[in-house]
C-alpha positions, 0 to 999 in steps of 0.5 A: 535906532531903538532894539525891540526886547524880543530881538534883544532877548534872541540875541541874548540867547543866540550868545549864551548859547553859543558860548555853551552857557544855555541848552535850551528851554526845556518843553514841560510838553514833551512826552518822554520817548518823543522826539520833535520834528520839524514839519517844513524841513522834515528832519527830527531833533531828539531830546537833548538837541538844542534844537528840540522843541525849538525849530518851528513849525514843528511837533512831537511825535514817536521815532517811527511814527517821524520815519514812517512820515518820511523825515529824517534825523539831524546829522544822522543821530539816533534818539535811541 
């Protein structure tokens, strides 16, 4: 059975980031004071999450414009 690099690259960085090892790869795109949102959940991830930037389909956008849209911050934590 072979393992393709993407899923041997996921799973490298699945454990490093679970062992508290890797944050994340940080997004030279993202604006300061925007927070990411994940578009097919609705929830909104701040800098610094581990899921900002990542959780796709997603983009940036300011916090209100994010709340005014109806999404909702993860686990209820302000960016602020």
């Amino acid at each position: 059975m072979a393992i393709s690099v993407s899923t041997l690259r996921n799973m490298l960085l699945g454990l490093l980031m679970f062992c508290g090892l890797f944050a994340g790869i940080p997004d030279t795109q993202a604006a300061d004071g925007k927070i990411w949102v994940n578009t097919k959940s609705g929830v909104h991830h701040c800098p610094g999450n581990r899921y900002y930037g990542a959780k796709k389909p997603g983009r940036y956008m300011s916090e209100t414009d994010a709340k005014n849209g109806g999404n909702r911050p993860a686990y209820g934590a302000k960016c602020n």
